[in-house]
C-alpha positions as CSV (number, residue, x, y, z in Angstrom):
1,X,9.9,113.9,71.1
2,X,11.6,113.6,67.9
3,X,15.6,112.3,67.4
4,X,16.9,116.0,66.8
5,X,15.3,117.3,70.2
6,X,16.6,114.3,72.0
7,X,19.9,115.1,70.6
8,X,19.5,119.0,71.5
9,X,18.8,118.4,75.0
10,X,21.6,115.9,75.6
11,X,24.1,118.1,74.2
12,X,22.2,121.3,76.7
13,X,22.4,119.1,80.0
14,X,26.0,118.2,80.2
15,X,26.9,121.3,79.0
16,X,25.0,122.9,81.4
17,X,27.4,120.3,83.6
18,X,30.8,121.7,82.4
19,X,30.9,119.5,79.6
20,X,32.7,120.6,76.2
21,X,30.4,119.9,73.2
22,X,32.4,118.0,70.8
23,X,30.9,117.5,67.1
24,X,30.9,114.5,65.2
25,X,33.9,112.8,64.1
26,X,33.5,111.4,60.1
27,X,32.6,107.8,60.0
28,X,36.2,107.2,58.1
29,X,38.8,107.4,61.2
30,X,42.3,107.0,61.1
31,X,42.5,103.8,63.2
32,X,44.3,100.5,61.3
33,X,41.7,98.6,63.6
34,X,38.2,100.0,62.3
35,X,36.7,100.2,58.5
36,X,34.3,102.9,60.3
37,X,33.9,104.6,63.9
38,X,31.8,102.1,65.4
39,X,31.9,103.4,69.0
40,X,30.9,107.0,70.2
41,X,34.8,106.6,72.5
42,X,36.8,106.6,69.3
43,X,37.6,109.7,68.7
44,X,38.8,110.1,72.0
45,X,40.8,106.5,71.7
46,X,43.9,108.7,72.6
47,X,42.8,110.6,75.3
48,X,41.8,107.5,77.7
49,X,45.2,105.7,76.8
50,X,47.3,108.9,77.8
51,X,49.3,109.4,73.9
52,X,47.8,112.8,73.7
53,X,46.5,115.0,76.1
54,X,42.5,116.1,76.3
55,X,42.0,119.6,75.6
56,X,39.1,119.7,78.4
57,X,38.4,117.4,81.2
58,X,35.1,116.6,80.6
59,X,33.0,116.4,76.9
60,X,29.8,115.4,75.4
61,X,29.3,114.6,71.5
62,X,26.6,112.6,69.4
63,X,29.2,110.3,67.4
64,X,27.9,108.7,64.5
65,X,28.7,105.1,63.9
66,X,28.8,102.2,62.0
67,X,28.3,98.6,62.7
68,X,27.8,95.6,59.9
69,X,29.5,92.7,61.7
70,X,25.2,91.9,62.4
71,X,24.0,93.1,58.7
72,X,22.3,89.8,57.8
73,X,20.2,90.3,60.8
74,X,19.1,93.7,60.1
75,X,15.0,94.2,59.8
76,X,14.9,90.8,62.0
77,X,15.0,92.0,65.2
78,X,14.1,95.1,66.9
79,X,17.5,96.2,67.9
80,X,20.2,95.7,65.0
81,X,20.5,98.4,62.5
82,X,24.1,99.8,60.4
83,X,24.7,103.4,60.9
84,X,23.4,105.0,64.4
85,X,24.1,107.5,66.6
86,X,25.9,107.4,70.1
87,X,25.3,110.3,72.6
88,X,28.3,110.1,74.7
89,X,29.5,112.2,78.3
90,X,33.2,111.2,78.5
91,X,35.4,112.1,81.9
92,X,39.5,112.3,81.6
93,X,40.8,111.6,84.8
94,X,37.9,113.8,86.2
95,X,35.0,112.3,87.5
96,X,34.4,108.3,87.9
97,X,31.5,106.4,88.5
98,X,29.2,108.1,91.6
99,X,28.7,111.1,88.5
100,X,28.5,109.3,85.8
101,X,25.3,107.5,87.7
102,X,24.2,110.5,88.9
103,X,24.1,112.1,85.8
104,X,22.4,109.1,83.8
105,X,19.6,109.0,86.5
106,X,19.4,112.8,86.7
107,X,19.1,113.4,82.6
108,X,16.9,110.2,82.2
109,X,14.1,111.1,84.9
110,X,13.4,114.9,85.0
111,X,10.6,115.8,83.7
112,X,10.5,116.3,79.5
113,X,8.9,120.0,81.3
114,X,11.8,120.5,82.9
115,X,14.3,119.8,79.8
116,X,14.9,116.1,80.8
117,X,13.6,113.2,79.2
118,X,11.0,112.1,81.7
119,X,11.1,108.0,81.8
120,X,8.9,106.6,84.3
121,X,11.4,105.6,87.3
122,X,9.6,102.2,87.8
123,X,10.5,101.2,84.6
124,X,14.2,101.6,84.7
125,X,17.0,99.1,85.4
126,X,20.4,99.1,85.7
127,X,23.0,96.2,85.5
128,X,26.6,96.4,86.8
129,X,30.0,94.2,86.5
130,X,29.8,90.9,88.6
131,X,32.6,91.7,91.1
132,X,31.8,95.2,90.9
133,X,30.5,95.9,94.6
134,X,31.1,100.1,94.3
135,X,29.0,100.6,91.2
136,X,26.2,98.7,92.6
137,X,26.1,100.8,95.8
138,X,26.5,103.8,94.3
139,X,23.1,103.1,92.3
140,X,21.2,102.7,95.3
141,X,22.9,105.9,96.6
142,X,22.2,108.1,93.5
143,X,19.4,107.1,92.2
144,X,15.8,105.2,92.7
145,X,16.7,102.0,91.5
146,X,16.0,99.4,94.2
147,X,18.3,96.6,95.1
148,X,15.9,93.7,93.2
149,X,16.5,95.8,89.6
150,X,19.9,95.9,90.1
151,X,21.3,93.1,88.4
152,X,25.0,91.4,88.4
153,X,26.1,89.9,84.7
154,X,29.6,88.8,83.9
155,X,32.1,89.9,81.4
156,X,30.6,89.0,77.9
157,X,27.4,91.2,78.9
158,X,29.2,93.8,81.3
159,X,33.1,94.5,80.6
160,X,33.4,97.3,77.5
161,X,35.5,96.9,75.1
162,X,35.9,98.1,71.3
163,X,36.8,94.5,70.3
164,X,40.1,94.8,69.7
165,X,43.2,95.8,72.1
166,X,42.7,99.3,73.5
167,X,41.3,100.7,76.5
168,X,38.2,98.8,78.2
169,X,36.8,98.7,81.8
170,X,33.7,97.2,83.7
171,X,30.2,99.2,82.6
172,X,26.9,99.6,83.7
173,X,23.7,99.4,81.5
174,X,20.6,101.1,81.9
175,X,17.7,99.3,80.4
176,X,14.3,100.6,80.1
177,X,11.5,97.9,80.5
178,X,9.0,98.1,78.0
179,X,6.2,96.3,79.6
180,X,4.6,92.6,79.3
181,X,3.5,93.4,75.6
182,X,6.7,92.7,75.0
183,X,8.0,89.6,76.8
184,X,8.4,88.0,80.0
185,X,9.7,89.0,83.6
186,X,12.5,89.0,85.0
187,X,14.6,91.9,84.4
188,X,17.2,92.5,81.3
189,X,19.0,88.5,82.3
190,X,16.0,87.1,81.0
191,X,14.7,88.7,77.7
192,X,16.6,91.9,76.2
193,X,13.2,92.5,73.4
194,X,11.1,93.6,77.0
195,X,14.1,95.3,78.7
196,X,15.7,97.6,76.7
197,X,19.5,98.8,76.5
198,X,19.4,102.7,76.4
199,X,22.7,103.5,78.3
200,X,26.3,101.9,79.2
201,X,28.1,103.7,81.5
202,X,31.6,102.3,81.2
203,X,34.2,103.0,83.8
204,X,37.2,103.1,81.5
205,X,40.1,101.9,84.0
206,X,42.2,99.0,81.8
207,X,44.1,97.8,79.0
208,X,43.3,94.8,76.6
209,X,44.8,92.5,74.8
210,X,44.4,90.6,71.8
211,X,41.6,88.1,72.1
212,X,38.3,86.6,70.5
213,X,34.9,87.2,71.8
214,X,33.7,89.5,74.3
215,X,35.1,88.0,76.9
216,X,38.2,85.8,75.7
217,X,41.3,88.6,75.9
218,X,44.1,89.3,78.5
219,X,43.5,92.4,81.1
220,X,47.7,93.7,80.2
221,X,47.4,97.2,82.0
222,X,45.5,99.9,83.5
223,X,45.0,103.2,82.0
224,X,46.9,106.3,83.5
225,X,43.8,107.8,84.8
226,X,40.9,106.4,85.8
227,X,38.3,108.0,83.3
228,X,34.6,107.5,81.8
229,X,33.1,106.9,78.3
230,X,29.2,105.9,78.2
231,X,27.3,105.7,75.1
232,X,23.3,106.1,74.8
233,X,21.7,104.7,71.9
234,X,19.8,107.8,70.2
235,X,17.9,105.9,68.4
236,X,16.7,103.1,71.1
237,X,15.9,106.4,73.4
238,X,14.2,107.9,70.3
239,X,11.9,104.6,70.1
240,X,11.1,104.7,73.5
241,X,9.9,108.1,73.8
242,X,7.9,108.0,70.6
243,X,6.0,104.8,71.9
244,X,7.3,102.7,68.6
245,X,8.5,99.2,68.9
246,X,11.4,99.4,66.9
247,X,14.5,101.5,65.5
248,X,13.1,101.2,62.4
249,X,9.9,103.2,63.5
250,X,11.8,106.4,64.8
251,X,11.3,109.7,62.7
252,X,14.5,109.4,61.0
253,X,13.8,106.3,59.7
254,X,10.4,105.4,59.4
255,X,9.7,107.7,56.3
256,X,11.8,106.1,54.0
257,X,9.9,103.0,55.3
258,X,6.5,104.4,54.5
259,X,7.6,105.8,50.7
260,X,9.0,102.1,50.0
261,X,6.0,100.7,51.6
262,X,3.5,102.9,49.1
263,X,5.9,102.7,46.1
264,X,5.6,98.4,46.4
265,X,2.4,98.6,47.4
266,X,2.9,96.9,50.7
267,X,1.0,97.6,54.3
268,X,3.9,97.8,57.2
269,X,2.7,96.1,59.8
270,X,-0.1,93.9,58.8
271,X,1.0,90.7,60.1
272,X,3.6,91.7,62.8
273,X,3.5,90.9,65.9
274,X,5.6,93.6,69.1
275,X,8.7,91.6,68.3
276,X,10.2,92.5,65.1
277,X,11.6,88.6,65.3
278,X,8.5,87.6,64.5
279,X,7.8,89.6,61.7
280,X,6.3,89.0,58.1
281,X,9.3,88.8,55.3
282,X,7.4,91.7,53.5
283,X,8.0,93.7,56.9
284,X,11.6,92.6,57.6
285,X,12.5,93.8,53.6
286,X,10.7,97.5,54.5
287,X,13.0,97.3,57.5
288,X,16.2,96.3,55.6
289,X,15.7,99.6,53.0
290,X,14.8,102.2,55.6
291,X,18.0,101.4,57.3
292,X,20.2,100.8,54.6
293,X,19.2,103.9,52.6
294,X,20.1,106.1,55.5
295,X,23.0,104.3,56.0
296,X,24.4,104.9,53.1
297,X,23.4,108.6,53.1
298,X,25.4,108.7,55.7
299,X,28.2,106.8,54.4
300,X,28.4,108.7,50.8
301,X,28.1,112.1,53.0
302,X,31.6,111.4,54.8
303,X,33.2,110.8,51.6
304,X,32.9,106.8,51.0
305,X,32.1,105.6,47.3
306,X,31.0,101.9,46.3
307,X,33.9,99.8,45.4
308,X,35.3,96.2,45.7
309,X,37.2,96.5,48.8
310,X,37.0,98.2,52.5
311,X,35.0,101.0,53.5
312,X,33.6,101.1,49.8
313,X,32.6,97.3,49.6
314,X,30.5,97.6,52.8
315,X,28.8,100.5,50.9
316,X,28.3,98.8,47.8
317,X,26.7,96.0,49.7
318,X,24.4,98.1,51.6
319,X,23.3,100.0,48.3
320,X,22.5,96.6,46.8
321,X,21.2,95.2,49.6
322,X,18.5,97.9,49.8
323,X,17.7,98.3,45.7
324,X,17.6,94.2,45.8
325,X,14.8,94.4,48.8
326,X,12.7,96.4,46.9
327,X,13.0,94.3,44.0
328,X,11.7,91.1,46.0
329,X,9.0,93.7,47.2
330,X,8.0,94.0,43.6
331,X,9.4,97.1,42.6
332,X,11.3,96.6,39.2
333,X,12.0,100.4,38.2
334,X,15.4,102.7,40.3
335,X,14.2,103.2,43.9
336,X,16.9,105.3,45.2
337,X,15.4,108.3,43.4
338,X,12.2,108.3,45.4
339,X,13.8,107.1,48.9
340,X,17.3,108.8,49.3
341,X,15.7,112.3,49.0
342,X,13.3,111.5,52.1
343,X,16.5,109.9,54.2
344,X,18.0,113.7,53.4
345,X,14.9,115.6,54.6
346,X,14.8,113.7,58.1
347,X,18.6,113.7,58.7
348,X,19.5,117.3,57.7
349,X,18.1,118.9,61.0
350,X,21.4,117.3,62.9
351,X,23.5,117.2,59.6
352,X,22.6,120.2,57.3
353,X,26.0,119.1,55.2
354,X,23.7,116.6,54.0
355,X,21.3,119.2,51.8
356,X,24.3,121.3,50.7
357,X,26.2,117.9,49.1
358,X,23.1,116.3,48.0
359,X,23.8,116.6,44.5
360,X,27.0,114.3,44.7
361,X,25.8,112.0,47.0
362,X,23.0,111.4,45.1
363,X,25.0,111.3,41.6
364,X,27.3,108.6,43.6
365,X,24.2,106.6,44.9
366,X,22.0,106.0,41.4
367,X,25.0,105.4,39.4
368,X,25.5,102.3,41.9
369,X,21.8,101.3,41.6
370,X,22.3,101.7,37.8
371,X,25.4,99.5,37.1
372,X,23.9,96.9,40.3
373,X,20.7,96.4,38.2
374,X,22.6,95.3,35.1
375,X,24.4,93.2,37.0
376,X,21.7,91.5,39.2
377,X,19.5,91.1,35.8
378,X,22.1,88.7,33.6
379,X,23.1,87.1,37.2
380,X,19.6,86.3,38.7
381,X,18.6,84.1,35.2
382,X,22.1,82.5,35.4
383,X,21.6,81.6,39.4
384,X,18.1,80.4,38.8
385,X,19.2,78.0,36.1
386,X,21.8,76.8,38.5
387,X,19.5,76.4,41.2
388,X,16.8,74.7,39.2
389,X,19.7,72.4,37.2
390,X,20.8,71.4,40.9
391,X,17.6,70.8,42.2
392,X,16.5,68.5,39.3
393,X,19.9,66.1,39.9
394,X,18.2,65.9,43.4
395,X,21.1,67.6,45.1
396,X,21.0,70.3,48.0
397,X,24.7,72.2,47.0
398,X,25.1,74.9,44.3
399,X,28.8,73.2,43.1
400,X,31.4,76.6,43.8
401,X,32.5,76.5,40.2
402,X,29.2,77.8,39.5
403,X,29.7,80.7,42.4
404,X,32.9,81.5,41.1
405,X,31.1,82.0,37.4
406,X,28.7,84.5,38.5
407,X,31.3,86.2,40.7
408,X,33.7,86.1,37.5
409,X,31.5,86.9,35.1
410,X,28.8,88.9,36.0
411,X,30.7,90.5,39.2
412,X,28.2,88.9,41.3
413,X,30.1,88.6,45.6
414,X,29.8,85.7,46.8
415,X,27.6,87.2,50.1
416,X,24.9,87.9,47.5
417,X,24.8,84.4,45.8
418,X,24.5,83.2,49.3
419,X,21.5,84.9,50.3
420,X,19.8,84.6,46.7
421,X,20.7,80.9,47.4
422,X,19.5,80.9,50.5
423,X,16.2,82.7,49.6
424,X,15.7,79.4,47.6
425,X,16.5,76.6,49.8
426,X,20.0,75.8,48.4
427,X,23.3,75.7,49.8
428,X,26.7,77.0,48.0
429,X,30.0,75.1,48.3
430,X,32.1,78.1,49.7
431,X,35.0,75.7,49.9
432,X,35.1,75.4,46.3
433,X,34.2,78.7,45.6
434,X,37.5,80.3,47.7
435,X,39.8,77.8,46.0
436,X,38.9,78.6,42.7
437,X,39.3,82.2,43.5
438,X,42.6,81.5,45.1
439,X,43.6,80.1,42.1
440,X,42.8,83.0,39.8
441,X,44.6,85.7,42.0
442,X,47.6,83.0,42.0
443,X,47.4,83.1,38.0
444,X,47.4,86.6,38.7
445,X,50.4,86.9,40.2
């Protein structure tokens, strides 16, 4: 079933339960707290804390999102990637948590036939809130899940939160288990590669406060209404029911993957094993331009542009990352030309926008690639003399005078140097490298 049917029939079923379909919000939101949405809830931030009131009850939306807190592991592991998409069913003060299960369970195993998405029963688990003795009864009561795959977990795995003060409340995950191919026993406590996270139902009911960590903040409140926010990952769904072991295998994706693949003359796959952990560098670097490429598709579409700073740094990075990736793949020449155009042709079924502006976006994207291979040509020969100049004084540590020289220089950010660093078995001295850059914006002043 490809993404854009999944996403059709989400949309159809809780309509079809008097749900209001509410369209995307753009990835740049008006919240001090977030560089992008990062949470299909956001939009609706004002609704669950009572500022505004909801103009329906009850609503559904696919809420595309953002996340690069993770971005060094991207192409690593089978379940981090930067932009995705979050089909949401959102209550206000309406229902609580016997529909929301109910509705999971009821969406999840009809038959595909039948306009469901037909997941084998047996294979599904659910995990609820430690203390939360109502959610797990009501599982056995609405759905087939037996006691034995219903699984307790404490705050840091099962209390929702956006990560910074807001609404939050205890949740309940849905995890599909992929079978022995891909890990041990034991249910999603164990190993989260075999059992994976498709759904969070999160019974929205408190306030937070500021705090570190998942599970390091103050419970200050409750909300006015007892209300629900769950959030399925399109893309895990999508990799489920098109029997592929990753995100990065989906339709949407996995094109871009193949083009970069033939253009560096590279077999996907060859030495990989189920887990993407465990994958060949070659692989992890495929994996790492197929996401960033749509990522910034996505990104450029809403109206972000590279830059130094914010929203526009994180796109710049991206950009670079994925035009850097190919170079270690062995292709020298501009990539973006050959692998933004295929992103456009697999995302325009949900996001037709996408065609119609494709002339800026992709004026905005190979001017970036153009100006970053300038760059990364002087800046590579200058690091590689560094490297090789530190590694003949038998030391470890690139010194971060010579960090702050590329950064100066040849506009090299430090994030870069590190990896490139990295890539060769050499540390930087970040402590050197922010004082020296503390001292310029102090002769700045």
């Amino acid at each position: 079933m490809e993404t854009a049917e999944i996403r059709r029939r989400w949309l159809a079923f809780f309509e079809s339960k008097g749900h209001a379909i509410v369209p995307s919000s753009s990835l740049v939101y008006d919240d001090p707290n977030l560089l992008f949405v990062n949470a299909g809830m956001v939009p609706f931030k004002p609704y669950f804390l009572g500022q505004e009131t909801p103009p329906w009850r009850r609503a559904t939306s696919v809420q595309k999102c953002v996340r690069t807190g993770d971005i060094e592991e991207v192409g690593k592991t089978s379940r981090h990637g930067t932009f995705f998409q979050m089909n949401g069913n959102f209550s206000f003060g309406d229902y609580f948590k016997a529909e929301a299960i109910a509705f999971a369970w009821e969406l999840l195993t009809t038959s595909q036939a039948e306009g469901g998405y037909g997941l084998d029963k047996e294979r599904l688990w659910a995990t609820v809130y430690e203390d939360d003795d109502e959610a797990a009864g009501l599982w056995l009561t609405h759905s087939e899940v037996p006691i034995e795959r219903i699984v307790r977990r404490g705050m840091a795995d099962n209390f929702w939160s956006m990560g910074v003060p807001g609404p939050c409340g205890p949740c309940s995950e849905i995890f599909y288990d992929r079978g022995p191919d891909y890990g041990q026993e034991g249910g999603p406590a164990v190993d989260e590669d075999r059992y994976k996270e498709i759904w969070n139902l999160v019974f929205m009911q408190n306030i937070r406060g500021e705090g570190s960590g998942k599970d390091d903040y103050p419970i200050v409140g409750d909300l006015p209404a007892k209300s629900v926010d769950t959030g399925l990952g399109l893309e895990r769904l999508a990799a489920v029911l098109q029997g592929v072991d990753n995100l990065y295998e989906i339709d949407e994706v996995y094109p871009v993957l193949v083009k970069a693949a033939a253009l560096t003359g590279k077999t996907y796959g060859a030495k990989s094993a189920h887990d993407a952990a465990h994958s060949d560098p070659d692989d992890v670097r495929l994996r790492v331009v197929a996401d960033h490429v749509r990522s910034s598709l996505m990104l450029i579409g809403d109206g972000v542009t590279p830059g130094n700073e914010g929203r526009g740094y994180v796109l710049r990075r991206m950009l670079r990352r994925a035009v850097r990736s190919m170079r270690l793949l062995g292709f020298d020449e501009p990539c973006l030309q050959h692998l933004l155009p295929v992103s456009m042709e697999r995302m325009k079924a949900s996001y037709p926008q996408l065609e119609t502006g494709f002339s800026r976006i992709s004026q905005i994207a190979y001017a970036e690639e153009e100006a970053f291979r300038r760059t990364l040509a002087a800046g590579t020969t200058m690091l590689d003399t560094a490297v090789a100049r530190a590694r003949s004084a038998g030391q470890s540590m690139l010194g971060g005078d010579e960090a702050f020289a590329l950064h100066d220089t040849f506009g090299f950010p430090i994030d870069l140097t590190l990896e490139m660093a990295q890539e060769q078995g050499i540390e930087v001295d970040q402590d050197g490298f922010r004082r020296l850059m503390k001292e310029q914006r102090d002769r700045a002043k």
